[in-house]
C-alpha positions as CSV (number, residue, x, y, z in Angstrom):
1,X,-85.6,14.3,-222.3
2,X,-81.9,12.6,-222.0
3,X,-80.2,12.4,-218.4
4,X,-78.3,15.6,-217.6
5,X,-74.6,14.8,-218.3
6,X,-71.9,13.6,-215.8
7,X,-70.1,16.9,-216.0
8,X,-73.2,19.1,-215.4
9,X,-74.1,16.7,-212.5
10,X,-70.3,16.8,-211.0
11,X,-69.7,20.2,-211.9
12,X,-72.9,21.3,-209.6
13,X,-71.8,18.9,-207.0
14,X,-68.7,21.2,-206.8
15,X,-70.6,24.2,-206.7
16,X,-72.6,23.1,-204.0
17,X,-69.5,22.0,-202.1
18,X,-67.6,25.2,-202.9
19,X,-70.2,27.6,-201.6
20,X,-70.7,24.8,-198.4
21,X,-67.1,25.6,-198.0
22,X,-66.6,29.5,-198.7
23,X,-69.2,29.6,-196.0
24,X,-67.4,28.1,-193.5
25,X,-64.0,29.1,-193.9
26,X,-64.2,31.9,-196.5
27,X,-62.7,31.9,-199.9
28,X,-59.1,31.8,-199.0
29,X,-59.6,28.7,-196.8
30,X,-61.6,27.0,-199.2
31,X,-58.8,24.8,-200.9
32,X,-59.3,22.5,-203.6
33,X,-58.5,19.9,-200.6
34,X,-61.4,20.9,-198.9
35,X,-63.8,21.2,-202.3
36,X,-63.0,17.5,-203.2
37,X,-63.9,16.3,-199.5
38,X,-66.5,18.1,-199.1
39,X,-67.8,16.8,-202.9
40,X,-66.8,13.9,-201.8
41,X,-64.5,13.2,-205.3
42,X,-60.9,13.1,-205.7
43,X,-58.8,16.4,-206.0
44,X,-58.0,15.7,-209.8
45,X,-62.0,15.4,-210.7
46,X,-63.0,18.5,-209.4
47,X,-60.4,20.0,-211.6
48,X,-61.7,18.2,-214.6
49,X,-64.9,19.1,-213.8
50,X,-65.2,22.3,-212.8
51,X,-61.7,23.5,-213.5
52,X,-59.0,25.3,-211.6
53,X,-59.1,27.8,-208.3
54,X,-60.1,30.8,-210.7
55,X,-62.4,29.2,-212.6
56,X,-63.7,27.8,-209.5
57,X,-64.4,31.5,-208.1
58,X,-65.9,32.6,-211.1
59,X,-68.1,29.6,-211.5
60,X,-69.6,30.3,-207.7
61,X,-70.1,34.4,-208.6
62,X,-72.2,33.6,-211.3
63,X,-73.7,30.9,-209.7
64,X,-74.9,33.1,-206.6
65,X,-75.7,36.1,-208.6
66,X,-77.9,34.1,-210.9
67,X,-79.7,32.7,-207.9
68,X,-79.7,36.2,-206.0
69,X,-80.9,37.7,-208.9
70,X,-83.6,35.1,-209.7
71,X,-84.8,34.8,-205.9
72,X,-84.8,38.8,-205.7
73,X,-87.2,38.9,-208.3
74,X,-89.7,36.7,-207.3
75,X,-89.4,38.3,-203.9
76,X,-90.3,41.0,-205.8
77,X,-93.0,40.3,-207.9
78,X,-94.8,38.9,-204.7
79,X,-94.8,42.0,-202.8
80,X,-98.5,44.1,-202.7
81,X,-99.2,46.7,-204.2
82,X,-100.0,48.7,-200.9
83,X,-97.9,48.7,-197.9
84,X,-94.8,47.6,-200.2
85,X,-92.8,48.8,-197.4
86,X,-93.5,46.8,-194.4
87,X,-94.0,43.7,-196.7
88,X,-90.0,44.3,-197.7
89,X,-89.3,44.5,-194.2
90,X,-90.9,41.6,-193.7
91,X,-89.2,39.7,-196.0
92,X,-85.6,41.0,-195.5
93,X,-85.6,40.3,-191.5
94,X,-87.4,37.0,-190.8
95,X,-86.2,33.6,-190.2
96,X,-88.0,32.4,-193.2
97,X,-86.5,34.3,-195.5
98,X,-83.0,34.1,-194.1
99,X,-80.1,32.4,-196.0
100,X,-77.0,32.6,-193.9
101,X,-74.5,30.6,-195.8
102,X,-75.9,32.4,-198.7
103,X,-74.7,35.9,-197.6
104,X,-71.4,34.7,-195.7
105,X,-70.6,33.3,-199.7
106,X,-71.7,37.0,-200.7
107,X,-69.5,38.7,-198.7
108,X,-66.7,36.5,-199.0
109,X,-66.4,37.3,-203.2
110,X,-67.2,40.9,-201.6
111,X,-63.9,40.4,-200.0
112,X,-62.1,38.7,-202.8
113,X,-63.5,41.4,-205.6
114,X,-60.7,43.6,-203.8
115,X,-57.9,41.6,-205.8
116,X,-60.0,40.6,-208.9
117,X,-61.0,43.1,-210.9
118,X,-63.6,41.1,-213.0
119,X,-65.2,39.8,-209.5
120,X,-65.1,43.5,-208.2
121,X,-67.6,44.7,-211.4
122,X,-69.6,41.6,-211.3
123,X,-70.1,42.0,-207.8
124,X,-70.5,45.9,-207.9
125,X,-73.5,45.6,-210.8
126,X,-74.8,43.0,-208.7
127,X,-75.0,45.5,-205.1
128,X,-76.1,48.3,-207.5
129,X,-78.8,46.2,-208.7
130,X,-80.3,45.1,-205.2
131,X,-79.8,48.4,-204.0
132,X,-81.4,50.5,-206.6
133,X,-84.4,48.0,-206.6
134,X,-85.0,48.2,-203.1
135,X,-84.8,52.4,-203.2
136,X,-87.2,52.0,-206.1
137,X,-89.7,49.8,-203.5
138,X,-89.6,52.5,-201.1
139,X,-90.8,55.3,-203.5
140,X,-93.6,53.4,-204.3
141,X,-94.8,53.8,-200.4
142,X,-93.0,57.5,-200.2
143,X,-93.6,59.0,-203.8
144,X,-92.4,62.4,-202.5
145,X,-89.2,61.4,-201.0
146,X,-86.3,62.7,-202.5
147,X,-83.7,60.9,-204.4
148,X,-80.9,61.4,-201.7
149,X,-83.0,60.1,-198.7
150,X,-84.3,57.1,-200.6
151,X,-80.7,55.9,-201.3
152,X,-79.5,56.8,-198.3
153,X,-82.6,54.0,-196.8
154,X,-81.7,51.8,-199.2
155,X,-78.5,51.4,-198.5
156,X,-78.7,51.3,-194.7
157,X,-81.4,48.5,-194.9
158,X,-78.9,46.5,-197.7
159,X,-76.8,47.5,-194.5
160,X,-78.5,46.0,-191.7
161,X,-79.9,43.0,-193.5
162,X,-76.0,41.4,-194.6
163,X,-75.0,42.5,-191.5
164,X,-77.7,40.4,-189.7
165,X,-76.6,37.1,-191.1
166,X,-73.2,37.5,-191.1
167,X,-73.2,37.0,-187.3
168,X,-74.6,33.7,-188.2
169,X,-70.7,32.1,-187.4
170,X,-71.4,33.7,-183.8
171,X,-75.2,32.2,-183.4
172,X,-76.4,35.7,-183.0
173,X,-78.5,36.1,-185.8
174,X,-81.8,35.3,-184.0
175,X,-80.8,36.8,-181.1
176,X,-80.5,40.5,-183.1
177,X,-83.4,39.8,-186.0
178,X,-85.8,41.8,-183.9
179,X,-83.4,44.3,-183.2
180,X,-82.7,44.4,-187.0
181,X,-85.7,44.6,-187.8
182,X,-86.6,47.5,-185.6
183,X,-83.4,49.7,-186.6
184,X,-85.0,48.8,-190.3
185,X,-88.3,50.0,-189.7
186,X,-87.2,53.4,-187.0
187,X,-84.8,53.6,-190.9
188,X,-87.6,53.8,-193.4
189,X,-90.4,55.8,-190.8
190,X,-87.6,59.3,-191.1
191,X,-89.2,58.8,-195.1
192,X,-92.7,59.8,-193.5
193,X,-92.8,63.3,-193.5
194,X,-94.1,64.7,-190.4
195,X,-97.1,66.4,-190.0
196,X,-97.8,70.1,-188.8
């Protein structure tokens, strides 16, 4: 098998310098100065490379929605077949499975889907997806919940959990996971119905 080619290798080292950067000072701060320097290549490569501002952004979205996506499902196929729920919990609001710079660069093309329409469907299939998936994981432990409750859960844990790490600027984040994880768990225990 041949040697991956120069632009494929430069192009990725832009990636992984453009979502270094969007986590740190957001998409509107991350300039194509501050791409190069952080890639550590001259201004004029990374847009030979990897292209202009635009093409930048919409190089990262499908980038991180790819790797969302891809992560998400194994996340998914891991979890047991009994207890799904706490297993989701779990997974959502531990230190091991936290990715801060991965959802400050969500929530910044959250941000920035507010003036590009593209980015704003892209991203709104993408928070329909994880959203409906994790309602869907909760009916498998609460088959008799209705439809309104579940997305109602889903949503606040989607919620709690991109709220979590976006403190992560603040170095807050560990000191509200247990709290998080709590108002996540007191969340899914209104889907047990109580007994008589």
């Amino acid at each position: 098998m041949g040697r991956p080619s120069k632009k494929a290798e430069r192009t990725e080292q832009i990636l992984q310098a453009l979502q270094r950067c969007v986590a740190r000072y957001g998409l509107e701060g991350s300039t194509l100065e501050r791409i190069s320097e952080e890639a550590g290549l001259q201004r004029s490569l990374v847009r030979h490379f990897a292209g202009n501002r635009t093409e930048l952004v919409t190089q990262l979205a499908d980038r991180v929605i790819e790797r969302s996506d891809k992560q998400w499902s194994e996340f998914i196929s891991y979890l047991p077949e009994q207890d799904i729920t706490s297993a989701l919990l779990n997974g959502l609001f531990t230190e091991d499975h936290s990715d801060a710079e991965f959802v400050l660069v969500i929530e910044s093309l959250i941000f920035a889907a507010g003036q590009d329409e593209p980015l704003r469907k892209q991203m709104q299939a993408w928070m329909s997806r994880f959203t409906n998936d994790m309602k869907f994981i909760l009916l498998r432990d609460n088959p008799s919940a209705d439809d309104e409750h579940l997305n109602a859960i889903a949503f606040g844990l989607v919620s709690i959990y991109f709220n979590l790490d976006s403190l992560a600027p603040l170095n807050m984040s560990a000191q509200y996971r247990p709290s998080a994880r709590r108002a996540a768990e007191l969340l899914v225990n209104t889907l047990i119905p109580a007994t008589k």
